[in-house]
ROSE-4610 file (N, C-alpha, C; in Angstrom, 1 decimal, always signed):
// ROSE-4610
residu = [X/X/X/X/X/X/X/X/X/X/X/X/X/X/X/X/X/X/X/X/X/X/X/X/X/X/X/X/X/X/X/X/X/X/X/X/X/X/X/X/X/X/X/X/X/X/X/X/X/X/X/X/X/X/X/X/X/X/X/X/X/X/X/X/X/X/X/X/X/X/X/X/X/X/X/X/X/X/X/X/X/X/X/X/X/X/X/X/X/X/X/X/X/X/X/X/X/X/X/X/X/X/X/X/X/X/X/X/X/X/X/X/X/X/X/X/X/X/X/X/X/X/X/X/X/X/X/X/X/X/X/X/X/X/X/X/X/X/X/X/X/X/X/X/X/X/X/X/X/X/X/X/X/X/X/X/X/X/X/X/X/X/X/X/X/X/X/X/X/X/X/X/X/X/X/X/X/X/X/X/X/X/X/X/X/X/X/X/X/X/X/X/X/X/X/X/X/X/X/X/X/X/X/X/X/X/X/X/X/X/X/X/X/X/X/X/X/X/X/X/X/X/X/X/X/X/X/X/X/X/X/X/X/X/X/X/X/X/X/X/X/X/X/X/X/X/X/X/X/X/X/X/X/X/X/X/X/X/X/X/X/X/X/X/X/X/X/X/X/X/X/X/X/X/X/X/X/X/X/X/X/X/X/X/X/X/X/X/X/X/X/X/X/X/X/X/X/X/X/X/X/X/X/X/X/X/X/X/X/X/X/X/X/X/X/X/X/X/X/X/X/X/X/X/X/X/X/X/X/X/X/X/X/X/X/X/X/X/X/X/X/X/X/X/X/X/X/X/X/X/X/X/X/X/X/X/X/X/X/X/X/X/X/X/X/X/X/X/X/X/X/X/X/X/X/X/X/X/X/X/X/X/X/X/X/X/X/X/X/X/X/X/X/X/X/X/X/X/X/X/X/X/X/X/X/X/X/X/X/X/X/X/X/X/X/X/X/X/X/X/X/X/X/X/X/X/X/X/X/X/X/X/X/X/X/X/X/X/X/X/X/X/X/X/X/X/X/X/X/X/X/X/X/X/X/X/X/X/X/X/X/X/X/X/X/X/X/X/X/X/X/X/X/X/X/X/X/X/X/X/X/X/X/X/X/X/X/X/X/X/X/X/X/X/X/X/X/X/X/X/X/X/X/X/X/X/X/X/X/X/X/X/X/X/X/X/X/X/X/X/X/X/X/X/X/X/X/X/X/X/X/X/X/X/X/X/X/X/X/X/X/X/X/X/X/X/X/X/X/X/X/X/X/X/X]
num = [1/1/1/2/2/2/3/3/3/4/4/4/5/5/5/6/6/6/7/7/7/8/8/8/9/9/9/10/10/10/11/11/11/12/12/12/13/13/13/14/14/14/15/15/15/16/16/16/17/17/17/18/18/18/19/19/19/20/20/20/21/21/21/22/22/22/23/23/23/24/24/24/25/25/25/26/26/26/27/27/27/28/28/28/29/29/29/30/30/30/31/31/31/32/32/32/33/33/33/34/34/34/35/35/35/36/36/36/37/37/37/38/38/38/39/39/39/40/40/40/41/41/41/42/42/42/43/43/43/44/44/44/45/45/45/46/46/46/47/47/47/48/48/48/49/49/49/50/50/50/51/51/51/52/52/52/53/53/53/54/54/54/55/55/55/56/56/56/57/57/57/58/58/58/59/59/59/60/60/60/61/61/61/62/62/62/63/63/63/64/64/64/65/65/65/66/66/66/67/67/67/68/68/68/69/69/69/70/70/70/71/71/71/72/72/72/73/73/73/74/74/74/75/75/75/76/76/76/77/77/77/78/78/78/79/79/79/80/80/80/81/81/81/82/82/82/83/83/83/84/84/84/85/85/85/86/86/86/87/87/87/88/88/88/89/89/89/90/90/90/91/91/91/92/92/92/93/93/93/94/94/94/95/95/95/96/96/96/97/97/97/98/98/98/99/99/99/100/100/100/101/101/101/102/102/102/103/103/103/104/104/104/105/105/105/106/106/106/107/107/107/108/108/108/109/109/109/110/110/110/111/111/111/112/112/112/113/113/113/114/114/114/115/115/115/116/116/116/117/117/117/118/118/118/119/119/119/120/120/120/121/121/121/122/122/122/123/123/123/124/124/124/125/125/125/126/126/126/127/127/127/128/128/128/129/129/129/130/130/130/131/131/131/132/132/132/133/133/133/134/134/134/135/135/135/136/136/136/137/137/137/138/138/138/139/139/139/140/140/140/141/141/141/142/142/142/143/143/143/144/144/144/145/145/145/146/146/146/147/147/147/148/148/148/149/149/149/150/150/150/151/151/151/152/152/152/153/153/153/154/154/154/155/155/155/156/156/156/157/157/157/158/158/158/159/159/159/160/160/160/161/161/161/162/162/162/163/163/163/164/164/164/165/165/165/166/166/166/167/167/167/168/168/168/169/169/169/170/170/170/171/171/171/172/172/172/173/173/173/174/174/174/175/175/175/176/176/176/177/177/177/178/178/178/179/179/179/180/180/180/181/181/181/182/182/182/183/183/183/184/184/184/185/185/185]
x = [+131.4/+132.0/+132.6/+133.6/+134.5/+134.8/+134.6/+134.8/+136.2/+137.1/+138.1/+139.4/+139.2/+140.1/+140.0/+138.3/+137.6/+138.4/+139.0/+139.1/+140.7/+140.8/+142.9/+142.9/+142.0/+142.0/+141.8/+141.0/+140.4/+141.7/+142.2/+143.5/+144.0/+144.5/+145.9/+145.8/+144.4/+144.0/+144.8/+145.3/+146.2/+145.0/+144.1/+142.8/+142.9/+142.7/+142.6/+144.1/+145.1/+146.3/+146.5/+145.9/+146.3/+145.4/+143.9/+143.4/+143.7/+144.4/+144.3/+145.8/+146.8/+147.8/+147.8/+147.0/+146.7/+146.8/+147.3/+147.5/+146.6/+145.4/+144.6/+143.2/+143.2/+141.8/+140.8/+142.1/+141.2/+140.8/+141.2/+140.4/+139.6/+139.8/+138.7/+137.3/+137.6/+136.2/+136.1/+136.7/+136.3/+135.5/+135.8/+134.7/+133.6/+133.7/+132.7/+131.6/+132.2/+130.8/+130.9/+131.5/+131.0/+130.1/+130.2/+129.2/+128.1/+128.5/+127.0/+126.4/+126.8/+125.7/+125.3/+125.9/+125.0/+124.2/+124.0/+122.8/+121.4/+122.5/+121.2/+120.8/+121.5/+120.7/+120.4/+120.7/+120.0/+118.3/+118.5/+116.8/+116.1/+116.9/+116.0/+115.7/+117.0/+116.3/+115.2/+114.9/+113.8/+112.2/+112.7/+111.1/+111.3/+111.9/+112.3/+111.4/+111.7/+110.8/+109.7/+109.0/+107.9/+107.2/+107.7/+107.2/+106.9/+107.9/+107.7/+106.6/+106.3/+105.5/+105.6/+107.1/+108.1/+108.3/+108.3/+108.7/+107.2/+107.6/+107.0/+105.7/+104.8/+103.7/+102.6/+102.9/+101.6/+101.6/+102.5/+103.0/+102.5/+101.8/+101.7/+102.5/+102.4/+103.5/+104.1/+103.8/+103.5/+104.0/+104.0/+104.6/+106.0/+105.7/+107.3/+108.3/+107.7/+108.5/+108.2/+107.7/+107.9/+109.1/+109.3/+110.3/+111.5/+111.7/+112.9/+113.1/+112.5/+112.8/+114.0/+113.8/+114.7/+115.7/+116.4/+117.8/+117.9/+117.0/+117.5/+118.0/+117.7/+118.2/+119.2/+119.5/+120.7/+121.8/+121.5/+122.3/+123.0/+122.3/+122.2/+123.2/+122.8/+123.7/+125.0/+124.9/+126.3/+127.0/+127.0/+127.6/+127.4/+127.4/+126.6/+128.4/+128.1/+128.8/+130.2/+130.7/+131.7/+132.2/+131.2/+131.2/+131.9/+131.4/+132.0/+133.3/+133.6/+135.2/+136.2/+135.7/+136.1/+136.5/+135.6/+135.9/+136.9/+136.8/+137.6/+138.9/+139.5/+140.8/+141.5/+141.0/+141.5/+140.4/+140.1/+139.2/+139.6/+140.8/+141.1/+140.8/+141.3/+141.4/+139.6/+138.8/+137.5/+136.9/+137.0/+136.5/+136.6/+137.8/+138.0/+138.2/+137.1/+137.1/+135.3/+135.5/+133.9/+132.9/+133.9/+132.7/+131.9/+133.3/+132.7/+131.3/+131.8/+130.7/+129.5/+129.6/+128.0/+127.3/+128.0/+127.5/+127.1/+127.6/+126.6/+125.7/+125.9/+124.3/+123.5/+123.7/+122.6/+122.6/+123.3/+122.8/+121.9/+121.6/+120.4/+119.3/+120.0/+118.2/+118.0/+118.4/+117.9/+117.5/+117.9/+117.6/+116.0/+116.0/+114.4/+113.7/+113.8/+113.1/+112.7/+113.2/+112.7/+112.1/+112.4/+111.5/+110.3/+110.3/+109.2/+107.9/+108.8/+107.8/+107.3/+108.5/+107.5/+106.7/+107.0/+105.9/+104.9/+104.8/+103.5/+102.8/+103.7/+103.2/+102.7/+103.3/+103.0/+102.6/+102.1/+101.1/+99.4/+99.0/+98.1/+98.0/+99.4/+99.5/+98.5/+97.1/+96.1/+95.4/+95.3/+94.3/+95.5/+96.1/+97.5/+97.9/+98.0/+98.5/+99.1/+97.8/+97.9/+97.5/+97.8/+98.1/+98.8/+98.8/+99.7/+100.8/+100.3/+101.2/+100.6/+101.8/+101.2/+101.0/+100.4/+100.0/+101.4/+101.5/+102.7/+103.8/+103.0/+103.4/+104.8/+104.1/+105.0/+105.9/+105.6/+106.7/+107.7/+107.3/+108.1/+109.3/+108.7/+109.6/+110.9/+110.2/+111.2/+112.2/+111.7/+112.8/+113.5/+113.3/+114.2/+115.2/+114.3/+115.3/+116.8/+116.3/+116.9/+118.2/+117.7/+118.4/+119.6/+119.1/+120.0/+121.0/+120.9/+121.5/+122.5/+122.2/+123.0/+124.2/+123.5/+124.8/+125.6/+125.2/+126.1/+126.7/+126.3/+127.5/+128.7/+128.1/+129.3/+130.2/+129.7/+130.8/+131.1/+130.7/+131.6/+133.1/+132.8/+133.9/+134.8/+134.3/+135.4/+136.1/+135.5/+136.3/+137.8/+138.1/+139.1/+139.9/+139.9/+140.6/+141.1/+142.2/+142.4/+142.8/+141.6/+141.7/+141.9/+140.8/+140.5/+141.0/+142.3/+142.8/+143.1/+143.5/+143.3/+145.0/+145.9/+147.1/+147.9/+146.8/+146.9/+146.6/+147.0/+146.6/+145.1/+144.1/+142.5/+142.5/+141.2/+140.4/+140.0/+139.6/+139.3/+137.7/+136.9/+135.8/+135.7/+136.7/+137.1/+137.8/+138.5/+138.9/+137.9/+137.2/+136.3/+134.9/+134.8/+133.8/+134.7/+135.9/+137.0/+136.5/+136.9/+137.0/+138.5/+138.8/+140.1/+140.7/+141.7/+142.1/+143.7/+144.4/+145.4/+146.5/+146.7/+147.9/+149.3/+149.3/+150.0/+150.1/+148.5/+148.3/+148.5]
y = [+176.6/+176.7/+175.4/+175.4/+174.5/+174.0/+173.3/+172.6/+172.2/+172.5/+172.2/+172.7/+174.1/+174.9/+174.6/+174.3/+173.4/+172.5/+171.5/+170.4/+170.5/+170.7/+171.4/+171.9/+172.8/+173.1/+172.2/+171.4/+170.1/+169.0/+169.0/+168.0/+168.3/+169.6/+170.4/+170.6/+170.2/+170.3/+169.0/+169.2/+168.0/+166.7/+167.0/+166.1/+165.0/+166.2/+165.1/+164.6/+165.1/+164.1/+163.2/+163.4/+162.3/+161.1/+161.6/+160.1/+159.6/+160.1/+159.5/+158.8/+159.5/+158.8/+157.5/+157.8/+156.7/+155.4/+154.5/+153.1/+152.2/+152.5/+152.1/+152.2/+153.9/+154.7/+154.5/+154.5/+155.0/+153.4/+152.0/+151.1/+151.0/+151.0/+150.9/+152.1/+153.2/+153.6/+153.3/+153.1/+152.4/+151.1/+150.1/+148.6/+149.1/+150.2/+150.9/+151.4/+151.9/+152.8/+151.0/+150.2/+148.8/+148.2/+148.2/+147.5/+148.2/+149.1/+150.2/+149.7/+150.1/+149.9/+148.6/+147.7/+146.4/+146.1/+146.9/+146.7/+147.6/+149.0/+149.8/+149.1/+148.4/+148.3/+146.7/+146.1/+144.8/+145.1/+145.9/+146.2/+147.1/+147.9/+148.5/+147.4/+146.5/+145.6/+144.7/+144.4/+144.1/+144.5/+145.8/+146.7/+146.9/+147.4/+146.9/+146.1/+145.3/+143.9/+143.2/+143.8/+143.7/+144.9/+146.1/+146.9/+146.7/+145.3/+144.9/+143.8/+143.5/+142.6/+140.9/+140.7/+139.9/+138.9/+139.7/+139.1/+139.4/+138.6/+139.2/+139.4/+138.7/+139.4/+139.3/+138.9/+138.7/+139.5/+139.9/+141.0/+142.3/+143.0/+144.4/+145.2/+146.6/+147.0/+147.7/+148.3/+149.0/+148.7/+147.2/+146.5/+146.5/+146.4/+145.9/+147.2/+148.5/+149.6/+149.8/+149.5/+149.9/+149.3/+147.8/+147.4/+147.3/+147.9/+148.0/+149.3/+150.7/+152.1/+152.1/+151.9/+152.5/+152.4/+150.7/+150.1/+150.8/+151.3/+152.1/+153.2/+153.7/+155.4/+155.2/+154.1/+153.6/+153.6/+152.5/+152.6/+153.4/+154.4/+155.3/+156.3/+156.6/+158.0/+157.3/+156.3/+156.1/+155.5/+154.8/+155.1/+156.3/+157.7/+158.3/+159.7/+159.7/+160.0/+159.4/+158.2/+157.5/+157.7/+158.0/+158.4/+159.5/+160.5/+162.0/+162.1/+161.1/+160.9/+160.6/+159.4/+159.0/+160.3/+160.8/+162.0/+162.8/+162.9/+164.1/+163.5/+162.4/+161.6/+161.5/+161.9/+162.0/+162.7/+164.0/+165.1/+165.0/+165.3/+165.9/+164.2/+163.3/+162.1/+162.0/+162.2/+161.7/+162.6/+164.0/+165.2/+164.9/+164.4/+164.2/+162.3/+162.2/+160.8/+160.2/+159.7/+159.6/+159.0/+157.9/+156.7/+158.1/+158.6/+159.3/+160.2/+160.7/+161.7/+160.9/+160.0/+158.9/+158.6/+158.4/+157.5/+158.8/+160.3/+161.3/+161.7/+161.3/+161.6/+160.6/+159.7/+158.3/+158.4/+159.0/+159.3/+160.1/+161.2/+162.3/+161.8/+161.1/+160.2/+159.5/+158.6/+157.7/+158.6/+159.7/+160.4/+161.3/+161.3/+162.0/+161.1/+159.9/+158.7/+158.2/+158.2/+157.8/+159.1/+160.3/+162.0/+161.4/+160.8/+161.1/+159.8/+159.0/+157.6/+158.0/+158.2/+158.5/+159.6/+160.4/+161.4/+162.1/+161.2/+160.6/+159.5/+158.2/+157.2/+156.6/+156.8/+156.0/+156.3/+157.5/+158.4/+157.7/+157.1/+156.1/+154.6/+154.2/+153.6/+152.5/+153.1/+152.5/+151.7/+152.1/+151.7/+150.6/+150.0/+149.0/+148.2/+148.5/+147.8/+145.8/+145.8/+144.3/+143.8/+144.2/+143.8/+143.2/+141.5/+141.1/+141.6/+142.7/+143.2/+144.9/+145.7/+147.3/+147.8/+149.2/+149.9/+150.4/+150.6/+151.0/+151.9/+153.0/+154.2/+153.7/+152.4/+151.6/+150.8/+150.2/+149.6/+150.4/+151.2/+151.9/+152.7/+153.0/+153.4/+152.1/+151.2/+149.6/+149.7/+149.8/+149.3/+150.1/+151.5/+152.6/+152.5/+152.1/+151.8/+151.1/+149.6/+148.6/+149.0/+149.7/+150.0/+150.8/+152.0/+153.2/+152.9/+151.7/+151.2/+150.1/+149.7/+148.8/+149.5/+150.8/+151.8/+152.6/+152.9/+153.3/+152.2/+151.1/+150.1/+149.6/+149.7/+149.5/+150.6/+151.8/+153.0/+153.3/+153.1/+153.0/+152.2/+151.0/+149.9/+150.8/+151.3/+151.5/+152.3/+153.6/+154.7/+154.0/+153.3/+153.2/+152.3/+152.5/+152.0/+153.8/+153.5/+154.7/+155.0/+154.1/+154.1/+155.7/+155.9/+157.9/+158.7/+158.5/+159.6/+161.1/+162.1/+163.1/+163.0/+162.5/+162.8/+161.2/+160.6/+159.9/+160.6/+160.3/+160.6/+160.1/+161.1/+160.8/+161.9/+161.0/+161.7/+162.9/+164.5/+164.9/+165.2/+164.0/+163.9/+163.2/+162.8/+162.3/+162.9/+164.2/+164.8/+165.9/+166.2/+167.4/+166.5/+165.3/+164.6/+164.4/+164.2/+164.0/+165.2/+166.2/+168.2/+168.0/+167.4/+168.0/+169.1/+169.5/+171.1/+170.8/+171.5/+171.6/+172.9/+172.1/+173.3/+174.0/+173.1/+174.0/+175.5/+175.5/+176.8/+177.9]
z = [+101.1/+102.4/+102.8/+103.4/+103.5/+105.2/+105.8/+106.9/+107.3/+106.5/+106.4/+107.6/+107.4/+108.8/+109.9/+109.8/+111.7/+111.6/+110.7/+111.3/+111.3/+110.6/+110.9/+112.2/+112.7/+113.8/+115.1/+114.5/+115.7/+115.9/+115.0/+114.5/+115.1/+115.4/+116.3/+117.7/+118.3/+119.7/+120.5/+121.8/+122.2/+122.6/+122.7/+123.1/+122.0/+120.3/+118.6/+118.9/+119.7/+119.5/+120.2/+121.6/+122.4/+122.5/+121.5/+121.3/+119.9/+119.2/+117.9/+118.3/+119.1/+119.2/+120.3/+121.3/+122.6/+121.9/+123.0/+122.2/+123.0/+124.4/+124.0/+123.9/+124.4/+124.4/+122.9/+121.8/+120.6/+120.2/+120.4/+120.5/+120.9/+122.3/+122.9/+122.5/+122.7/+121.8/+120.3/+119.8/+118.3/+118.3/+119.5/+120.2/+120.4/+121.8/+121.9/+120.9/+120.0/+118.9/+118.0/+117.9/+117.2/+117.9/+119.5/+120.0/+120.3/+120.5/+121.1/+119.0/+118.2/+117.1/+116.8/+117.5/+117.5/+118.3/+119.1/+120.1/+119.4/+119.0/+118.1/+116.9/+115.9/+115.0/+115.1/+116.4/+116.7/+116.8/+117.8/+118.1/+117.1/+116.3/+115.4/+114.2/+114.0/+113.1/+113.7/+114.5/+114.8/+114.7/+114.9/+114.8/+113.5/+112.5/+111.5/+110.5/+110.9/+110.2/+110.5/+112.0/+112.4/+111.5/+111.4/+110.4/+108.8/+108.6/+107.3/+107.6/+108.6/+108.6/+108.1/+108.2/+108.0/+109.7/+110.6/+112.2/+113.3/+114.0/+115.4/+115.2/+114.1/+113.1/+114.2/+115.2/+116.3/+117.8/+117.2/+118.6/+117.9/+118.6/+118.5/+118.7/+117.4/+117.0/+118.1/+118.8/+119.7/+121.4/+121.2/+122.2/+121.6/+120.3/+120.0/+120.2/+120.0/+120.4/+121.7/+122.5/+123.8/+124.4/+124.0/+124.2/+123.8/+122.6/+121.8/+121.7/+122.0/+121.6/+122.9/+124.1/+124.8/+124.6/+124.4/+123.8/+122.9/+121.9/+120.6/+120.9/+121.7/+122.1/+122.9/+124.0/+125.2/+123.9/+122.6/+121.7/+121.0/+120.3/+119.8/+120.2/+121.5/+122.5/+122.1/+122.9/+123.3/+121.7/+121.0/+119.9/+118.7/+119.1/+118.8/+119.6/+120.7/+121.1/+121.2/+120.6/+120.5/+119.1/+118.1/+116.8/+116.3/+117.6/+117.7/+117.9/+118.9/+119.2/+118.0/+117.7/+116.9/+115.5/+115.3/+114.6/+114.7/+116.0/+117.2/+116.8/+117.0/+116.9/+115.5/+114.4/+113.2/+112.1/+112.2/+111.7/+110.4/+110.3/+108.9/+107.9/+108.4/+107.2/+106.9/+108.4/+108.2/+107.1/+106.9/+106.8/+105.1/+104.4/+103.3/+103.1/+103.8/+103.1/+102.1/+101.1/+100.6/+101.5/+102.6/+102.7/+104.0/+104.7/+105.4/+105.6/+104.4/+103.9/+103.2/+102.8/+102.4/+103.7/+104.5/+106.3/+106.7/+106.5/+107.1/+106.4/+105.4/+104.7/+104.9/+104.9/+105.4/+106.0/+107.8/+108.6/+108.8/+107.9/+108.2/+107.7/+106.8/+106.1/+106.4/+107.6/+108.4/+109.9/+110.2/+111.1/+110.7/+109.7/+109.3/+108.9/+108.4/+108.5/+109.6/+111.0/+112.1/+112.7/+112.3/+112.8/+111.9/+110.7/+110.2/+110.6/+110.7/+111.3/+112.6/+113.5/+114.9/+115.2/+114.3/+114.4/+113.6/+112.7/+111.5/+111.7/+111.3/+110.8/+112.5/+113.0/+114.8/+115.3/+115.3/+115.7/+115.4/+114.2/+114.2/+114.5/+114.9/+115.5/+116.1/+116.9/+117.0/+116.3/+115.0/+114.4/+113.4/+113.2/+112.9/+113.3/+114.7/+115.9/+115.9/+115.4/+115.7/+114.2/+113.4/+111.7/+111.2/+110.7/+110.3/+109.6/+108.5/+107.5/+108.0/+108.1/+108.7/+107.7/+107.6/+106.4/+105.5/+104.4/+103.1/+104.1/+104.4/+105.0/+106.3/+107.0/+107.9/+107.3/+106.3/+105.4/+104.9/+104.3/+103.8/+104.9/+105.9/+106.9/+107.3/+107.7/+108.4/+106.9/+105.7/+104.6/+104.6/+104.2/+104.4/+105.7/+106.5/+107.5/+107.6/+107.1/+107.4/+105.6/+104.3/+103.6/+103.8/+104.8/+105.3/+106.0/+107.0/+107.6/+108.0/+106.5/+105.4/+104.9/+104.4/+103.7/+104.7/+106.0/+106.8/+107.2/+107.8/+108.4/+107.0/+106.1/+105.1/+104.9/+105.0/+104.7/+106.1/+107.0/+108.2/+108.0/+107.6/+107.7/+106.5/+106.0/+104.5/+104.3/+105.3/+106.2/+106.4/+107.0/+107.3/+106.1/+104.7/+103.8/+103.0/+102.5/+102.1/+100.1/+99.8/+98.3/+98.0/+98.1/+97.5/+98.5/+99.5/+100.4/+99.2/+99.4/+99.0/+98.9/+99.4/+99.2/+97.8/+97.7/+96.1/+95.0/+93.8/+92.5/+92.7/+92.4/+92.1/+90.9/+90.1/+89.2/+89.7/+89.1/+90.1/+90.4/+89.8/+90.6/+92.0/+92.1/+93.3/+94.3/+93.8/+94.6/+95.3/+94.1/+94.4/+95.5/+95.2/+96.5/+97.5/+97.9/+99.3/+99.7/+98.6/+99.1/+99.6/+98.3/+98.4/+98.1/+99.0/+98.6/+98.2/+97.2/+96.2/+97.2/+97.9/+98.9/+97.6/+96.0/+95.9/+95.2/+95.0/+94.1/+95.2]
């Protein structure tokens, strides 16, 4: 099943034209989803590495998310929904691009890594709290973290290089990961 028509379709909407064409709406939310994720993954890298037991090793963990979850989610939305835009404004190039499609898959696996920390690992929380070094289970969450979110901010940036565009000569393992489609059969 192919996503493809959706986004021919999304492309053709005057909304995907007039911010992909705007000269200076689609900057400005493109700053927007850059700054909103440096606030998100400012504070997540923080809890982060208190979870690695690396920072902050005398602060309780627990303080440290009370104070850093909200900015994460203020972050989050709003680059999150700036993300979407950004989509919205050139569907088809995103739709068939690799880095694209790597940043949403690291996105879901950074999205069930934080389903699964906060509503496993944090949940004991009590009994951790104030541990220099947190239990594996917490480690393993902050690295995963701080990994995932390594590989999305790089395939974000890379999105916008057009090595493997679909309308180049590619191998066609490369065309078949774009999902490129062959208009002339």
């Amino acid at each position: 099943m192919s996503l493809l028509p959706f986004c021919e379709w999304l492309a053709s909407t005057k909304g995907s034209i007039a911010l992909h064409e705007s000269l200076y709406i689609y900057p400005l939310v493109e700053s927007v989803h850059v700054l909103t994720l440096c606030v998100f993954v400012g504070t997540s890298l923080m809890l982060d590495l208190r979870l690695l037991g690396v920072a902050l090793r005398r602060v309780p963990v627990s303080e440290v998310t009370g104070r850093l979850v909200p900015w994460m989610v203020a972050g989050f939305v709003v680059m999150f929904i700036s993300g979407i835009l950004l989509f919205y404004a050139i569907p088809i190039r995103s739709y068939q691009n690799i880095f694209f499609r790597l940043k949403v898959i690291a996105l879901l696996l950074a999205g069930a890594n934080a389903w699964v920390f906060h509503n496993g690992v944090q949940r004991t929380v009590a009994r951790w709290d104030r541990d220099l070094i947190p239990p594996k289970k917490a480690r393993f969450a902050g690295a995963a973290s701080l990994a995932l979110w390594a590989v999305i901010i790089v395939c974000g940036r890379m999105i916008a290089y057009n090595w493997f565009d679909c309308d180049m000569p590619q191998p066609p393992l490369i065309k078949w990961a774009a999902g490129c489609v062959d208009r002339q059969r």
